[in-house]
C-alpha positions as CSV (number, residue, x, y, z in Angstrom):
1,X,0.0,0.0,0.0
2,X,1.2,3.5,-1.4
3,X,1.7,6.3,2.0
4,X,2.2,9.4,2.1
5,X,1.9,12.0,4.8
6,X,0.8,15.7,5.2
7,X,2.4,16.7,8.6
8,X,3.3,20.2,10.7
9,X,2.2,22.5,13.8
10,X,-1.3,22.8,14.8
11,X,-3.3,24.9,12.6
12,X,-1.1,24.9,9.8
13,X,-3.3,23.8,7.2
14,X,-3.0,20.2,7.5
15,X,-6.6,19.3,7.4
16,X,-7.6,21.5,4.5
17,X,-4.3,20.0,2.6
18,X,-5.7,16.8,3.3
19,X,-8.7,17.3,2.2
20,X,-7.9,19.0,-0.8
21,X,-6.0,16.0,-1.8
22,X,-8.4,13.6,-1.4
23,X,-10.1,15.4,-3.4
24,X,-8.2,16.0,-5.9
25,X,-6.6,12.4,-6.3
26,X,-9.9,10.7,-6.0
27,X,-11.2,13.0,-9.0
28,X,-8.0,11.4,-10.9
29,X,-9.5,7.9,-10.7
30,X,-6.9,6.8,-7.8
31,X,-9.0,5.4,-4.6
32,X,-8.0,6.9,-1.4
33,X,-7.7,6.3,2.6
34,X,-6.9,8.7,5.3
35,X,-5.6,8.1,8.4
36,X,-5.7,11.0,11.2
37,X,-4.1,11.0,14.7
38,X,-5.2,12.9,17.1
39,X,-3.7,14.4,20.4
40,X,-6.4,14.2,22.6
41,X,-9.6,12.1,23.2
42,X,-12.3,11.9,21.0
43,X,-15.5,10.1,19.9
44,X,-17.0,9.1,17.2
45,X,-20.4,7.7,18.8
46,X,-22.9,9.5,20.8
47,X,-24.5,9.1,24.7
48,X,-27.9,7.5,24.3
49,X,-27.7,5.6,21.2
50,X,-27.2,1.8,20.6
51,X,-24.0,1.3,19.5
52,X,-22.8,3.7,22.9
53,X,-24.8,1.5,24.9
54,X,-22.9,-1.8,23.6
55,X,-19.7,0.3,24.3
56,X,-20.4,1.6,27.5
57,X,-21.7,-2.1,28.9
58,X,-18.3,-3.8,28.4
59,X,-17.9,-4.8,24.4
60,X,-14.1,-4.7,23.1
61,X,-15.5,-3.8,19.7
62,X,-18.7,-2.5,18.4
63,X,-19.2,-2.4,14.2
64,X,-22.3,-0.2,13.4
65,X,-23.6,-1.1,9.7
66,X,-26.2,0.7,7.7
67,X,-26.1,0.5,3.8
68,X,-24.0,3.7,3.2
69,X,-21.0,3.3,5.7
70,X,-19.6,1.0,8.3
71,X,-17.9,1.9,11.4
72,X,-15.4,0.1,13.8
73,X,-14.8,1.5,16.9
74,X,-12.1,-0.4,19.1
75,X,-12.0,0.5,23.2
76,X,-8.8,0.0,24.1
77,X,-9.2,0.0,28.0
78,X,-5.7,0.4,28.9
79,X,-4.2,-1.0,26.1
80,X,-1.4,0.9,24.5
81,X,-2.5,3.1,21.4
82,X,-2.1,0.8,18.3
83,X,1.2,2.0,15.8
84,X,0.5,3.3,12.9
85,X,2.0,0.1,10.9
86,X,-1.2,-1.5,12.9
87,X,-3.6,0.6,11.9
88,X,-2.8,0.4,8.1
89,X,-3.0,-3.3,8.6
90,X,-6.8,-2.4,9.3
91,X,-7.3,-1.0,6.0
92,X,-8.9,-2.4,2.6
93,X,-6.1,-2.2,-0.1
94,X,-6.6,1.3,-1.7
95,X,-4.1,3.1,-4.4
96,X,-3.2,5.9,-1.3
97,X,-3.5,6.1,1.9
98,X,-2.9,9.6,2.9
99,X,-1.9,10.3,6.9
100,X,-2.3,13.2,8.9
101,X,-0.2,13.9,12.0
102,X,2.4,11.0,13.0
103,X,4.9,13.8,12.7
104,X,7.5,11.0,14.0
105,X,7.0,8.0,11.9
106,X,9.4,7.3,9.0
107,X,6.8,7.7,6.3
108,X,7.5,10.0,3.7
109,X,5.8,13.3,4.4
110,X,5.1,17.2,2.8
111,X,5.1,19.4,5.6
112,X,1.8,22.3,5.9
113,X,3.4,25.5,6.8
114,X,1.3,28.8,7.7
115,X,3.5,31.8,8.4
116,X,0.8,33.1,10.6
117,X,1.4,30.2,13.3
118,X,4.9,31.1,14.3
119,X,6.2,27.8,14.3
120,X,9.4,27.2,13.1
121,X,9.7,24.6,10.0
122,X,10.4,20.7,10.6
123,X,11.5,20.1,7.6
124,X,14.9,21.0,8.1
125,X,15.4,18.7,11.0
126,X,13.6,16.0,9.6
127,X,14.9,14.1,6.2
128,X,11.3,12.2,6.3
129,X,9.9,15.7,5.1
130,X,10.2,15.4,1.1
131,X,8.5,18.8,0.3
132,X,7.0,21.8,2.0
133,X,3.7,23.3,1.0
134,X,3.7,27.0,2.8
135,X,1.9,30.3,2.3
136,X,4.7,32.0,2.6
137,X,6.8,29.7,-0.1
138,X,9.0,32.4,-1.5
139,X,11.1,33.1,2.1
140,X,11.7,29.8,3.0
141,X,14.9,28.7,2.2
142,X,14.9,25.0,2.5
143,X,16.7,22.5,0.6
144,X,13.8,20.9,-1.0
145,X,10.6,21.7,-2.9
146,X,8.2,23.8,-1.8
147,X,4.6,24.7,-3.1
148,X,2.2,27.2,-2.2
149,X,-0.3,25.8,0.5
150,X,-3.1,26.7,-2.3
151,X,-1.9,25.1,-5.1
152,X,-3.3,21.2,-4.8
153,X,-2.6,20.3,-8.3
154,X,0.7,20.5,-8.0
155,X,1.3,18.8,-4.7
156,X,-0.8,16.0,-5.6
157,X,1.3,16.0,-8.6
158,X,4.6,15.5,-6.6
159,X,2.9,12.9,-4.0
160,X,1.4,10.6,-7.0
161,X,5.2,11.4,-8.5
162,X,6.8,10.6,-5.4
163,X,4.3,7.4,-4.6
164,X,4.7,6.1,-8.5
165,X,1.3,6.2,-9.5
């Protein structure tokens, strides 16, 4: 399975990059998977209904099934969080699966950058980082490619380039 990763500081444009991608990859015929990390505790269910209930008495894993989408959610009571490598074992063969976040996994990776954040650039301390995508691309100075956040043709280009498809 083809990875490649969209990584940097919070609020620096990941998400939309992300999504842009998808977007514009799946429109190119290629079929697509995300996967997203996230920092903090979340949910995906809600208090009250069915599938909650089954979590909240006890069950390991609860799969809720309609005719438009299936969802797996795993509680891992104490259990260490799985590693990315496990998770993509999870997934249906697709032609990309495109991660968010894992800033230090090995993946290859195109770093969002937003001027406006104040973050310095990873990309210089991390050879994982292939490109950087920036809205302030012309005052960079790195020793690699960089885009302008906006411009999603062009950085899908380079991922489907760098991923061979």
């Amino acid at each position: 399975m083809r990875l490649y990763g969209v990584t940097g500081w919070k609020n620096s444009g990941k998400t939309g990059l992300v999504e842009r991608l998808v977007s514009e990859i799946s429109a190119r015929g290629f079929v697509v998977s995300t996967v997203k990390h996230a920092h903090h505790s979340f949910d995906v269910d809600h208090p009250g209904r069915d599938s909650h209930r089954h979590r909240e008495a006890g069950a390991r894993e609860v799969l809720l099934a309609s005719r438009t989408r299936v969802a797996l959610m795993t509680e891992l009571r104490g259990d260490p969080e799985p590693t990315l490598d496990e998770l993509l074992a999870r997934l249906a063969p697709v032609d990309l699966v495109l991660v968010e976040g894992y800033k230090r996994d090995r993946h290859p990776k195109i770093e969002a950058h937003r001027a406006e954040t104040g973050q310095p650039l990873i990309a210089p301390e991390d050879a994982t980082i292939r490109a950087v995508a920036s809205d302030s691309a012309g005052t960079l100075g790195v020793d690699r490619p960089v885009f302008d956040l906006d411009d999603t043709r062009a950085i899908a280009d380079f991922v489907l380039d760098e991923v061979g498809l």
